[in-house]
N, C-alpha and C positions, 0 to 999 in steps of 0.2 A: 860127266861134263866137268873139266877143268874151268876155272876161270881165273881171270888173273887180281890179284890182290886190291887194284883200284876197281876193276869192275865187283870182286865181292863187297869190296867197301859200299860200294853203292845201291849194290842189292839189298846189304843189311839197312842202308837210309831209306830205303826203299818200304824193307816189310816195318822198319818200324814210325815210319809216316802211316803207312796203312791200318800199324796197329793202333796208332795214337786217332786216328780216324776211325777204325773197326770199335774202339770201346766210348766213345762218345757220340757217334753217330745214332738218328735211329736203328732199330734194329729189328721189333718187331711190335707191329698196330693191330690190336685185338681192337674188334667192334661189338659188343655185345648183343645179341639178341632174344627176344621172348617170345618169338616163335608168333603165336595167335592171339599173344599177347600182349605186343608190341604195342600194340594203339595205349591200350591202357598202364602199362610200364610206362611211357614218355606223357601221358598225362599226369600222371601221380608223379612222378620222379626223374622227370626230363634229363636229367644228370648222368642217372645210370644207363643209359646206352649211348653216351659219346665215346666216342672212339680213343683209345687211349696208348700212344706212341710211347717206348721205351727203348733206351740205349742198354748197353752191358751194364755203363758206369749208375746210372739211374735205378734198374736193380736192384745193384748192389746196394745202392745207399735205401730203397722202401725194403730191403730184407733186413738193414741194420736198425730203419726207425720199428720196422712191428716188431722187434723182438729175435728174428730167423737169424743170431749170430753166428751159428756154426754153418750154416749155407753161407751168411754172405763173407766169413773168412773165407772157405773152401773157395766160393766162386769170384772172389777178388787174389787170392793166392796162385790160383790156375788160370784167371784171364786176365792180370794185370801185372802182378808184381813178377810171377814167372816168366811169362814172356819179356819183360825190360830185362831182367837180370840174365836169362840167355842170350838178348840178344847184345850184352855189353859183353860176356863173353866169346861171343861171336865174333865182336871186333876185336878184343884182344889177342883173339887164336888167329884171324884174319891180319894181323899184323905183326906177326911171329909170336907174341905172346913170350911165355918163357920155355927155352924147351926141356920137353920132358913133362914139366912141372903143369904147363898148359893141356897136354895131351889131355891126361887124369882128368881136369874140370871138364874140360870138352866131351869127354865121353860119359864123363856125371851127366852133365846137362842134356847130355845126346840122347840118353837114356829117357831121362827125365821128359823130354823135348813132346815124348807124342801125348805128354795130359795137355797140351794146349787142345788140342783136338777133342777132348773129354766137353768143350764146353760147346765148340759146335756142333756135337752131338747131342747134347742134354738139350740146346736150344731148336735142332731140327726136330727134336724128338717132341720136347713141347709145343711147337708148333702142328705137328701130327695130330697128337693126342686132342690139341685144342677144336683143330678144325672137326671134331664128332663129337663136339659136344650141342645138345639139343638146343633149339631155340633158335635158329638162323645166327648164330655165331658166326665171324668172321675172322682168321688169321692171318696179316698179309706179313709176308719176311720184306724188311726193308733194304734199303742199300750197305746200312754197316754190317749187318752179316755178311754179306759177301766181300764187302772189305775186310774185315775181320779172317773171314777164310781164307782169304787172299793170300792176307799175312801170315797167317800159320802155316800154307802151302809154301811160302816161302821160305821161310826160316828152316822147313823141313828141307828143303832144297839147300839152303847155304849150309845146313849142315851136313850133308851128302857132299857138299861141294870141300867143305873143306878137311872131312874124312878120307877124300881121296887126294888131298892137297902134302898133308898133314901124315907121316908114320909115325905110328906108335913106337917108343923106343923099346931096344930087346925085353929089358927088364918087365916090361906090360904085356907082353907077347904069352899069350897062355903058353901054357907046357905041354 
């Protein structure tokens, strides 16, 4: 699929509205349960089984207060700062960029492009994992996961888009 340089333009405003919505949005609502002993968990401790909604961005910030800094660089490196910094590449390859010299990042970043994907897997996965855990636990996926996917489905697609837009100069051409 070609598309033309204003409509790419607006697909990349496109995924990264989505994405500025996908990592502040909720995303996913654990409800906790005690199974047979729910009565008496919510008399002694009312607290611990309210239902507790999380964004990406939210997360990141309760992995950076307990301590978990190497999850919550990892998981703000792959769900925040990678995805903006591709996708400003995006536009700049989307708007001829410099040639030759754009090619190169483009295909860094092309490269790079499918760990955004790493994060909605870790969060489908935890969500899996969650929902067997004993006690009438609850996991529901919210609306910014699927914005979030959205955007990532996206970005994969502009950059499909503008791999076919875009030749490699000879010199980058394997041998």
């Amino acid at each position: 699929m070609n598309l033309s340089p204003s409509m790419l333009k607006f697909a990349i405003i496109v995924s990264s509205v989505a994405l500025g919505i996908g990592i502040t949005a909720p995303t996913i609502t654990i409800t906790p349960g005690a199974g047979e002993l729910t009565a008496l968990v919510e008399l002694l401790s009312p607290g611990e089984l309210e239902p507790r909604t999380y964004s990406i961005a939210r997360v990141i910030q309760a992995l950076f207060d307990g301590g978990d800094y190497f999850l919550a660089v990892a998981l703000a490196v792959f769900s925040i700062i990678f995805p903006i910094v591709k996708l400003g590449f995006y536009w700049v390859s989307a708007d001829g960029g410099t040639p030759g010299g754009g090619w190169k990042f483009l295909r860094g970043i092309d490269r790079l492009g499918k760990f955004s994907m790493a994060e909605v897997f870790l969060l489908a996965l935890t969500a899996f994992a969650l929902k067997d855990l004993p006690g009438d636990t609850m996991v529901q996926i919210r609306y910014g996961f699927y914005v979030f996917f959205a955007a990532v489905l996206l970005s994969l697609l502009i950059s499909a888009c503008l791999r076919r837009q875009r030749k490699p100069p000879e010199s980058l051409l394997p041998n």
